[in-house]
LUMVEXNU-557424 format. One record per residue (C-alpha): residue in one letter; x, y, z. Coordinates in steps of 0.25 Angstrom, whole numbers, padded with zeros to 4 digits, always signed. Example, Ala and Ser with C-alpha at 12.3 -4.5 7.8 and 13.67 -1.06 7.14 Angstrom:
2
A+0049-0018+0031S+0055-0004+0029
! end
This chain:
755
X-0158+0006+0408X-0170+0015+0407X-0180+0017+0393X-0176+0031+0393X-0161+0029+0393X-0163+0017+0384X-0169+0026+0374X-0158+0038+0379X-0147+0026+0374X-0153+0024+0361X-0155+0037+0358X-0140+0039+0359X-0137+0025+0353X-0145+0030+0341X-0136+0044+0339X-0124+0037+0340X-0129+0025+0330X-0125+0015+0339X-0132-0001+0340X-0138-0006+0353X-0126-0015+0357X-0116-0003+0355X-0125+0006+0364X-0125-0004+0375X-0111-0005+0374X-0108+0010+0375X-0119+0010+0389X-0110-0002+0393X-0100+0006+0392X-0104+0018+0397X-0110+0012+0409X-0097+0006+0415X-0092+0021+0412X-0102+0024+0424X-0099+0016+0433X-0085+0019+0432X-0086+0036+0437X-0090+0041+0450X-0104+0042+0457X-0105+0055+0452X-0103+0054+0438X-0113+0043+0435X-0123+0051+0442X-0133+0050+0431X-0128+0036+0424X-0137+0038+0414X-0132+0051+0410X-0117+0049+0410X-0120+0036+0402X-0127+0045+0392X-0114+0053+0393X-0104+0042+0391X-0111+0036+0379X-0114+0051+0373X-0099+0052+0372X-0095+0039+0370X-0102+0039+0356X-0099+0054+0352X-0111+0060+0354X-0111+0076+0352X-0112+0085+0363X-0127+0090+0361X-0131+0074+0358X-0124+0071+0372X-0130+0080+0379X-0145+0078+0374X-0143+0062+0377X-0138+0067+0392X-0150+0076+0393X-0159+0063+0389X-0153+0055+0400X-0155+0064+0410X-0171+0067+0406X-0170+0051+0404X-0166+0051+0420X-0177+0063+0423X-0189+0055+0418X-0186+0040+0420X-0187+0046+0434X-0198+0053+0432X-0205+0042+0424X-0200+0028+0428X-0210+0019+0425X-0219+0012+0435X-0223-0001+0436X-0216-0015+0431X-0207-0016+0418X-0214-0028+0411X-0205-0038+0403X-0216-0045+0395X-0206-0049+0384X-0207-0065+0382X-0192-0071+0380X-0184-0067+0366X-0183-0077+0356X-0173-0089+0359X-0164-0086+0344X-0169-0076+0335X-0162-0073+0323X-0163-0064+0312X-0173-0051+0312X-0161-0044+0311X-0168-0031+0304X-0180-0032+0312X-0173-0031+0324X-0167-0021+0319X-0179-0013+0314X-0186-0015+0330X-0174-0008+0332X-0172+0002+0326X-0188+0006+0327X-0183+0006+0343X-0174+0016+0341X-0177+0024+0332X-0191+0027+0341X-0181+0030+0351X-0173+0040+0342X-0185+0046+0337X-0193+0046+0350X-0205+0041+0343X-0218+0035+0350X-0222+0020+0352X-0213+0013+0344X-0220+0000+0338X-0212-0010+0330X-0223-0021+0324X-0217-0035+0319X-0226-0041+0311X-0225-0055+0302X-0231-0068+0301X-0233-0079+0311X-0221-0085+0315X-0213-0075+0309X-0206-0071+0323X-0210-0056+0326X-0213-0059+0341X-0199-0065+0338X-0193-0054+0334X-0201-0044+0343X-0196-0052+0357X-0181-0055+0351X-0179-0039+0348X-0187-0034+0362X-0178-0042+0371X-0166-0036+0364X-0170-0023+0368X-0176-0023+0381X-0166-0013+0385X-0175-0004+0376X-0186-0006+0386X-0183-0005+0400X-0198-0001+0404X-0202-0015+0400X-0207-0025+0388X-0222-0030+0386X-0226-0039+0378X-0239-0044+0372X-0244-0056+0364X-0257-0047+0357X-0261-0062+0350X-0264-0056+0336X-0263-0069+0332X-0265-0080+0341X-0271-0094+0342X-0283-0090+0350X-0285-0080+0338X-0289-0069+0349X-0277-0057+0349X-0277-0049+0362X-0283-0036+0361X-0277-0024+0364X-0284-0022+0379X-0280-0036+0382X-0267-0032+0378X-0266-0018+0384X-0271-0025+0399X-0260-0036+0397X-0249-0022+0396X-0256-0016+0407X-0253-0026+0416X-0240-0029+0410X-0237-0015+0414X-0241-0018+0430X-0256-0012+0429X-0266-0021+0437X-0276-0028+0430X-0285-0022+0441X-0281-0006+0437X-0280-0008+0423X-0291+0001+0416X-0303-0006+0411X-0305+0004+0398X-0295+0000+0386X-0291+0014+0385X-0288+0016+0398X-0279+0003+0398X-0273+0008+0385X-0271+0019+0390X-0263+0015+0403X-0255+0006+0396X-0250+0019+0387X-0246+0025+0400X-0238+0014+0405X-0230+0012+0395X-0229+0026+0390X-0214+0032+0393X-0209+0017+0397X-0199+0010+0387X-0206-0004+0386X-0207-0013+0374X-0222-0017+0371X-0220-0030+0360X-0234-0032+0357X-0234-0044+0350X-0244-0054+0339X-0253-0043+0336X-0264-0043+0329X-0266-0030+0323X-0264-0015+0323X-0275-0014+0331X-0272-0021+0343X-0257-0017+0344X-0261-0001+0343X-0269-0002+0357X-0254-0007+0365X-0248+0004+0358X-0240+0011+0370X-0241+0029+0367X-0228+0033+0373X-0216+0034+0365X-0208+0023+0377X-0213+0011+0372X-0209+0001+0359X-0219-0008+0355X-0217-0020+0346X-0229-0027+0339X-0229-0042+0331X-0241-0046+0323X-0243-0053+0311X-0251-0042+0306X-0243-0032+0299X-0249-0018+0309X-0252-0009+0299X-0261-0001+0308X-0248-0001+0319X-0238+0004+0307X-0247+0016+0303X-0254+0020+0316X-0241+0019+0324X-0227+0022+0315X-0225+0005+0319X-0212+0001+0313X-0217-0014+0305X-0210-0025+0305X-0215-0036+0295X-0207-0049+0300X-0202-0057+0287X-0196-0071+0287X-0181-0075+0292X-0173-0075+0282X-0165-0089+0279X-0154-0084+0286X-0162-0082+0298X-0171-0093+0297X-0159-0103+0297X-0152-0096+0308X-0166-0097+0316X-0164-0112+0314X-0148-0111+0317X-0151-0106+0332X-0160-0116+0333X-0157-0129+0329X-0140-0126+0327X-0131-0123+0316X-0126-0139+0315X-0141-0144+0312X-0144-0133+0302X-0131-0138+0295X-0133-0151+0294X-0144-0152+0288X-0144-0140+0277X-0155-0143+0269X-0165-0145+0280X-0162-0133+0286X-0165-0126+0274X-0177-0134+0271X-0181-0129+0284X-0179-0115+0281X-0188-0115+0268X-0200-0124+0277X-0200-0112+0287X-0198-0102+0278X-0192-0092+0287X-0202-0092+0296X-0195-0090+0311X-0209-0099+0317X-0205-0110+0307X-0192-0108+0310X-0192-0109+0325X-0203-0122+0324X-0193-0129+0314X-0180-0127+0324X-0188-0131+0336X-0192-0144+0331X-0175-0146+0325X-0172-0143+0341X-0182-0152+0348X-0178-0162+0337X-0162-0160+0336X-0162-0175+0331X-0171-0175+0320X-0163-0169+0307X-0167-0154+0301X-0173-0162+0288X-0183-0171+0295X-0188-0156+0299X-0187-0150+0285X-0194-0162+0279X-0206-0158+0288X-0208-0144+0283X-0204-0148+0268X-0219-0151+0266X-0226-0139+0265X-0240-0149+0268X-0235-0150+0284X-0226-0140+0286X-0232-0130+0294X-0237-0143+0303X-0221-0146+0304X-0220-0130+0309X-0229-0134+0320X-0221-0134+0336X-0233-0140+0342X-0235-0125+0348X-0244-0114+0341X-0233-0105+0346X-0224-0112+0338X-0231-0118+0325X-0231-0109+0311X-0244-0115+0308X-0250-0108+0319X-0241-0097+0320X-0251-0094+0305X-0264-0099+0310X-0265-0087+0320X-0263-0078+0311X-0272-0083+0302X-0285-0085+0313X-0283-0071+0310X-0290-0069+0295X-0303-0068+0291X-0309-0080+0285X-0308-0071+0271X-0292-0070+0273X-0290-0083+0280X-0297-0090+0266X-0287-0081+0257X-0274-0086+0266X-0278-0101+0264X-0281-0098+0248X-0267-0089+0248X-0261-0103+0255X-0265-0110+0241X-0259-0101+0231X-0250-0105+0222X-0236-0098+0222X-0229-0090+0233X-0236-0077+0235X-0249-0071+0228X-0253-0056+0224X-0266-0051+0227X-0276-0054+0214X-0271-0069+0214X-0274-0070+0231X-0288-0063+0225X-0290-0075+0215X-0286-0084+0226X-0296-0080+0236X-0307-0077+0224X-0308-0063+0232X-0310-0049+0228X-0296-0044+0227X-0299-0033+0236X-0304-0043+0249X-0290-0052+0246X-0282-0040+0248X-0288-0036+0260X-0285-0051+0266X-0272-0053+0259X-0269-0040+0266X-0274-0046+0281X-0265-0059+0278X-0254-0049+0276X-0257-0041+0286X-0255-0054+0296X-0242-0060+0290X-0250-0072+0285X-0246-0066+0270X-0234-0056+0264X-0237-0047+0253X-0222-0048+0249X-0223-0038+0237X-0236-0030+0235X-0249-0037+0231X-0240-0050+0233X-0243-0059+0245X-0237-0073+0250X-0236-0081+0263X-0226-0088+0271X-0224-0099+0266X-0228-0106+0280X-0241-0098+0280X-0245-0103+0267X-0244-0118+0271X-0253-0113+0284X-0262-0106+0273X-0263-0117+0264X-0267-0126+0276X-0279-0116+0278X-0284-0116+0265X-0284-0133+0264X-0291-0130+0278X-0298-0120+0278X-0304-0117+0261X-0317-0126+0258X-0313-0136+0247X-0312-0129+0231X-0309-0117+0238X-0294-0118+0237X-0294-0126+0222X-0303-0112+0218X-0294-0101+0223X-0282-0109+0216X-0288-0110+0204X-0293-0096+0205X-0278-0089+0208X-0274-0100+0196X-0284-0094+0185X-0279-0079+0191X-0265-0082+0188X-0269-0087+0175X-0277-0077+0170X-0266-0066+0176X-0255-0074+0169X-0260-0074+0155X-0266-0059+0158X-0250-0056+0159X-0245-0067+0148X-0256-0056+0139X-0246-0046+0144X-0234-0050+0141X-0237-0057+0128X-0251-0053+0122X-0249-0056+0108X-0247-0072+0113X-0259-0080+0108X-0268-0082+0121X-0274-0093+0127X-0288-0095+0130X-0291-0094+0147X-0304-0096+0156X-0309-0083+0159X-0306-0079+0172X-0313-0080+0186X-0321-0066+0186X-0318-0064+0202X-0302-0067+0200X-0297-0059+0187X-0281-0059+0181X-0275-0050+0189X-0274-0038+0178X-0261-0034+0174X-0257-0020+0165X-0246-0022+0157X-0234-0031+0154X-0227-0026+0166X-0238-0030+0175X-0239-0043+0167X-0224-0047+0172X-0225-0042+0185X-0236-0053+0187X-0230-0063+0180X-0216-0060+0189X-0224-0061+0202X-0235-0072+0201X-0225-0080+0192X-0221-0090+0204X-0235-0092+0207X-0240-0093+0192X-0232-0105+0192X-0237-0111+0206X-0251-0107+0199X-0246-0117+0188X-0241-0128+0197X-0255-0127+0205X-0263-0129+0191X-0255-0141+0187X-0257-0148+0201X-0273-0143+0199X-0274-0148+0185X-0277-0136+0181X-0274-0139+0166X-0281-0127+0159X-0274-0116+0170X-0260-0124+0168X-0258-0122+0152X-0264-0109+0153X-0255-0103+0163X-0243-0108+0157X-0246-0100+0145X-0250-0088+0153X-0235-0087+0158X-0227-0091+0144X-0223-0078+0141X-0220-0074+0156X-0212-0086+0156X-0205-0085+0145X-0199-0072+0146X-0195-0075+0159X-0186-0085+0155X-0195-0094+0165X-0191-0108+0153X-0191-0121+0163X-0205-0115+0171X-0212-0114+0156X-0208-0128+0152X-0215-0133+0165X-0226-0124+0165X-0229-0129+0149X-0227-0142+0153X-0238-0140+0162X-0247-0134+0153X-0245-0143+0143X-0252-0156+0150X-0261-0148+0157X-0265-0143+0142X-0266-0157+0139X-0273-0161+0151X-0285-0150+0147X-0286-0155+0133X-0284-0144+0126X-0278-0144+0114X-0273-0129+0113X-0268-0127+0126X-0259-0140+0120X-0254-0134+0109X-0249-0121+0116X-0244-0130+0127X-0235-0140+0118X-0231-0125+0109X-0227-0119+0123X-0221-0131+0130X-0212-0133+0119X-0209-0117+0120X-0204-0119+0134X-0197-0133+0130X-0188-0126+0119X-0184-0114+0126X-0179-0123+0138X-0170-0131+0128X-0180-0143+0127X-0182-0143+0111X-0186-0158+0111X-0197-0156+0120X-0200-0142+0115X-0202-0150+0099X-0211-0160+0107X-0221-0150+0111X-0221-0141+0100X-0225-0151+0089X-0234-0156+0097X-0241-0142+0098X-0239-0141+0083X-0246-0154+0080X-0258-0151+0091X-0260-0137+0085X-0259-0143+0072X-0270-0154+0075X-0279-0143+0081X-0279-0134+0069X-0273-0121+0075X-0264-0113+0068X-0259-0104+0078X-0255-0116+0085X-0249-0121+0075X-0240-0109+0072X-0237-0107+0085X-0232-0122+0086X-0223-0120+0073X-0217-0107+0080X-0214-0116+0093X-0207-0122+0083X-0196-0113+0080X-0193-0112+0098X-0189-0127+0095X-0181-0124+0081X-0175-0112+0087X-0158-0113+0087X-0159-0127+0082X-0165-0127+0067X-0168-0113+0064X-0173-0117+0050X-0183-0126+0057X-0186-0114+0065X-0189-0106+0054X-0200-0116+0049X-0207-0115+0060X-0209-0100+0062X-0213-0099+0047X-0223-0111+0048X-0228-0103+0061X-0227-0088+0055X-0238-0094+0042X-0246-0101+0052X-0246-0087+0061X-0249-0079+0048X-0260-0089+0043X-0268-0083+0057X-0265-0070+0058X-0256-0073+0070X-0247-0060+0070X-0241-0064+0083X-0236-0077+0079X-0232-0072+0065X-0222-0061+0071X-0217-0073+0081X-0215-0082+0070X-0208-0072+0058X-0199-0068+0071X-0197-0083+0075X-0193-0086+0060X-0184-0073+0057X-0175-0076+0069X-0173-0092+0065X-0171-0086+0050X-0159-0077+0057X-0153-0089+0063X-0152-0094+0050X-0145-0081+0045X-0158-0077+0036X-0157-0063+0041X-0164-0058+0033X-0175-0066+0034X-0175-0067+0048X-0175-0052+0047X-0187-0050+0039X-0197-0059+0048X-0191-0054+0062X-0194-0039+0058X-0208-0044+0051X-0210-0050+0066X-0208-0037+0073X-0216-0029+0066X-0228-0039+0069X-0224-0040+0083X-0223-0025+0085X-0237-0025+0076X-0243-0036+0087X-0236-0029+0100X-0228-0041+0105X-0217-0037+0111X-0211-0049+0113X-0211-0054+0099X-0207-0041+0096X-0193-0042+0105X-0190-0056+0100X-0190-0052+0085X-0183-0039+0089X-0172-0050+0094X-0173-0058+0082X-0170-0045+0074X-0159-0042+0082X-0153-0055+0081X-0154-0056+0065X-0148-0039+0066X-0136-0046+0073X-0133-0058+0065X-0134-0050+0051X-0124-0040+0056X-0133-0029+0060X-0128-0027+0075X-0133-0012+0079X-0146-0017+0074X-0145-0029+0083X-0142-0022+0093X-0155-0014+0093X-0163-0027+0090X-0159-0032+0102X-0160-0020+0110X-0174-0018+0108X-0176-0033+0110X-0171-0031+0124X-0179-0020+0128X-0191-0028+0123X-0187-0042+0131X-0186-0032+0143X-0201-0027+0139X-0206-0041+0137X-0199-0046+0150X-0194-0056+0141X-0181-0056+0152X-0177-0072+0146X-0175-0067+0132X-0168-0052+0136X-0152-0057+0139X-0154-0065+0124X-0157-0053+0118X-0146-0045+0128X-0136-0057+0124X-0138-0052+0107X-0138-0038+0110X-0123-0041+0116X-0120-0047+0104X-0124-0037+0097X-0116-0026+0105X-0102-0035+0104X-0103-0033+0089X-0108-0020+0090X-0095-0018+0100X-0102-0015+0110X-0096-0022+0120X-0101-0015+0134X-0116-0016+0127X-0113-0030+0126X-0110-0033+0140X-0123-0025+0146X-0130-0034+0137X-0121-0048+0141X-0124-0042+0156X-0139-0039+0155X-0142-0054+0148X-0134-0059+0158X-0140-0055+0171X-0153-0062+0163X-0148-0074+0160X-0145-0076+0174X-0157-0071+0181X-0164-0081+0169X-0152-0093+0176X-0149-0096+0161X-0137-0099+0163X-0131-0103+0148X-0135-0089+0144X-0129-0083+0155X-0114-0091+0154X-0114-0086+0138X-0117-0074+0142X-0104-0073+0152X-0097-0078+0142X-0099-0064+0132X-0098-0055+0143X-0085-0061+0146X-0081-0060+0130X-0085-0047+0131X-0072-0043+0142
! end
């Protein structure tokens, strides 16, 4: 079948919304229909197919007629314009077993038809994606698919963007390989690069041929093959993402992720059989995590399974479980077929500036990196990491996943952590780790200020003059931070305790208290003050050991450890005593109360007066309104309302006099508890309204569905049922999302009281 009728079938294939299969059954169809009437009739095949299919899908008269008159002109000017020359098939062979790239496939082809449908120009379609990924892959599985689509003839062209030798071809190299692919003699081929240009133009222009021009470099040497015509399709792979291509020339992009499990597994299924997989589950999936998704990975993994059916999937698994060798196990003995140098080619391709940020980012602690942090790494002007963070991304050596957010393969860092042991002179490495360290330090208690400023600081090292905190405007910022640097917060704080970086390991355990804290993060703040404490003790100083007992013990009782919690705290008293300081003193005694609290209220009690003189004997307001708040809701619990009354609303009005939110809300709470239990329910029912609204403000999401949880209460004896259950409903998606699961099963149990 001829491109012209080729595109004259999809047209009609495209009115009548039908899929390629159908399409070809319908010609099937069609075609015996021919073959079965006299000489006469089938005259013009072509034109009596058109027929046959127009009426079989119910086309209208006029669209009928307008699809014959295209077959005839179709007839008119292949015979006019039938090319000359020899029909190249340059395609190398389809993969063996593709799987997935379902909606890739699907976008190629849709691209295809609807430049068809529209007749637009050129259509150029670029894959692009990291080494290994499998875009030539994908671009070879979905050309042979549709070589009916090109009938004039497919080239192909290896541009070596990134190869080994490090050379890529240029565009003249690449438009004389075409010319003679197109049955021009190397003897009559121009010898000015316009004039072979050119001619290449011309002999493509008005002949349906793919052109899969493929491991490009750049926008730059693809726009030269560019055919002008509107015949040809062209489909570009590279590693660089073609910017220039997607603005100059309405590309459609394509950016080439990772299989999915589902496919990976299934990549491994075709390969080594369904029975092998089975057998050995946990391997397999220990196979799946080494490789990550990558289809490279993936393809080296089954190959060694099928050359070796007799040695088991877990002696393959335990090689790549070490992060140390794994890229070395990922090696075929072929560069073709190795990961580690599927990433080197890409990466002869930096410039030393960008090659030295790749091996730093290698180091970073935590799974991805925004941009001031990658600035502090490298101890680079922002602006000059941008630009090379911008060049790795451009290459797929680096993903900006959300904005100003990058991360690597997780095979691509082991490669760019190989490079930085190489490649970095010694110090270099320990330096830019202790420089993104004292960044995440400075940032964290920058937003700890935030959230909570009217908690007593600590004292830091000022900060390196070239790598400032990243600045942050308000508490919503401050959270936003928190929330996307919190995974590599913690890495930072594993990476110091290996280092023995005592002073930076205390410090940034208080920096992240409050975050903590009102997340509900309890176990991770026991571990991280466990930490702290010896590395307080390890520095010698004695006031970093007092906050770290006071704190540990905080974290101790609020996971249910009060033995060890009472440990800590009286050895924070005794330390704080010994040392004279008051305020450490007061803030023991009001640690105190976290210990007592719904086991001896009375003993409770003691504490926070001891620790509201202390405060007062100071001129501490902060702790005073923590302490007369402390005190009125122990009193409440042993029904002194009054009592309880008169300190909690002293406590707000020193709280709202000093800003703090937080205390604030909490005595709002305690109010609307005592409200509650001395009968006075509409005015509970305010008290724990506003609580809410300010738990929501605080981001204090751990204490919210306890405060959610009264305000039911309140509603019930308010008889206010369906108020009830929004509230029962509301804490209960939190406690869930929190996995605290006892809060959660009391809270089914008064929904269901409430039927």
């Amino acid at each position: 079948m001829t491109g012209r009728f080729s595109a004259l079938l999809r047209q009609l294939r495209l009115q009548a919304g039908l899929t390629q299969e159908q399409l070809a059954e319908r010609a099937e169809v069609g075609i015996r229909t021919i073959r079965g009437f006299e000489t006469g009739e089938r005259a013009n095949p072509r034109v009596f197919t058109v027929r046959r299919l127009a009426d079989a899908l119910g086309a209208k008269p006029v669209e009928r007629d307008e699809l014959l008159a295209a077959a005839v002109n179709a007839e008119a000017a292949e015979t006019v314009e039938a090319p000359a020359g020899p029909v190249p098939r340059q395609l190398p062979a389809p993969p063996g077993r593709f799987v997935g790239r379902r909606r890739e496939l699907d976008h190629l082809t849709a691209t295809l038809d609807g430049a068809a449908a529209e007749g637009a120009t050129v259509v150029v379609s670029a894959i692009s994606g990291g080494g290994g990924v499998g875009k030539t892959w994908l671009a070879l599985h979905w050309a042979h698919q549709h070589l009916a689509d090109f009938p004039d003839g497919q080239l192909f062209v290896d541009l070596r963007g990134f190869a080994p030798s490090g050379r890529p071809m240029t565009s003249g190299e690449a438009i004389r390989g075409l010319l003679e692919a197109l049955g021009v003699q190397p003897a009559a081929i121009p010898a000015d690069p316009d004039a072979q240009a050119g001619l290449y133009r011309s002999l493509v222009a008005g002949r349906r041929m793919l052109i899969v021009l493929d491991n490009a470099r750049d926008s730059h040497q693809v726009a030269p093959l560019l055919p002008g015509g509107p015949a040809c399709t062209v489909v570009v792979t590279s590693r660089d993402r073609l910017a220039g291509l997607v603005i100059a020339h309405d590309t459609r992009p394509i950016t080439l992720d990772l299989l999915s499990e589902v496919d990976a597994r299934d990549l491994l299924r075709t390969r080594l059989g369904e029975q092998r997989l089975a057998a050995e589950p946990e391997a397999t999936a220990d196979l799946l995590a080494s490789c990550a998704g990558l289809p490279l990975a993936l393809a080296v993994v089954a190959a060694r399974g099928a050359l070796r059916p007799d040695i088991p999937l877990a002696a393959l698994a335990a090689e790549l479980r070490d992060a140390a060798t794994r890229l070395g196990a990922l090696d075929a003995d072929d560069p073709a077929a190795s990961v580690r140098a599927a990433v080197s080619w890409t990466h002869a391709a930096l410039e030393p500036e960008q090659a030295e940020l790749f091996a730093s980012l290698g180091l970073a602690p935590g799974p991805d990196i925004g941009l001031p942090a990658a600035a502090c790494l490298a101890g680079l002007p922002v602006e000059r990491v941008a630009q090379a963070l911008r060049r790795l991304e451009r290459i797929s050596l680096l993903e900006e996943h959300t904005a100003g957010r990058f991360r690597m393969h997780d095979l691509v860092r082991l490669y760019a952590t190989e490079r930085a042991h190489q490649d970095l002179s010694p110090g270099t490495p320990s330096a830019a780790l202790r420089r993104l360290a004292e960044f995440y330090l400075h940032t964290s208690y920058a937003a700890d200020r935030l959230l909570s400023p009217q908690r007593q600081p600590i004292e830091l090292p000022e900060p390196d003059e070239a790598c400032p905190p990243q600045r942050l405007a308000d508490q919503g910022a401050a959270w936003a931070w928190f929330d996307a640097e919190h995974t590599n917060l913690l890495a930072t704080h594993h990476l110091a305790v290996d280092r023995g970086w005592h002073a930076l390991i205390w410090r940034l355990a208080w920096a992240l208290q409050s975050f903590r804290w009102r997340r509900g993060l309890l176990d991770e703040n026991v571990s991280m003050w466990r930490a702290g404490l010896l590395a307080a003790e390890r520095s010698g100083d004695p006031a970093a050991q007092i906050l770290a007992h006071r704190l540990l013990a905080r974290a101790y009782v609020l996971t249910g450890l009060r033995a060890d919690a009472s440990q800590h705290i009286r050895r924070s008293l005794s330390l704080a005593e010994a040392a004279g300081d008051v305020l450490a003193q007061a803030n023991a005694h009001h640690g105190f109360t976290l210990i007592w609290s719904g086991q001896d209220a009375r003993r409770a009690v003691k504490h926070a007066l001891a620790a509201l003189e202390l405060y007062r004997s100071i001129g501490y307001r902060v702790g005073e309104a923590d302490a007369l708040n402390t005190a009125g809701w122990h009193e409440a619990h042993l029904g002194e309302y009054d009592q309880a009354r008169a300190h909690c609303e002293a406590a707000l009005v020193l709280h709202r006099e000093q800003q703090d939110r937080f205390g604030e809300c909490l005595t709002v709470d305690s109010l609307g508890y005592i409200a509650l239990h001395s009968g006075r329910h509409a005015e509970a029912r305010d008290h724990y309204e506003q609580a809410i609204l300010l738990h929501r403000g605080n981001g204090n999401t751990y204490a919210e569905p306890d405060a959610l949880e009264s305000l039911a209460r309140t509603e019930v004896l308010l008889d206010r049922p369906e108020k009830a259950r929004a509230a029962l409903e509301r804490a209960l998606d939190l406690y869930e999302s929190q996995h605290r699961d006892e809060e959660a099963g009391r809270v089914r149990v008064a929904l269901g009281s409430l039927s």
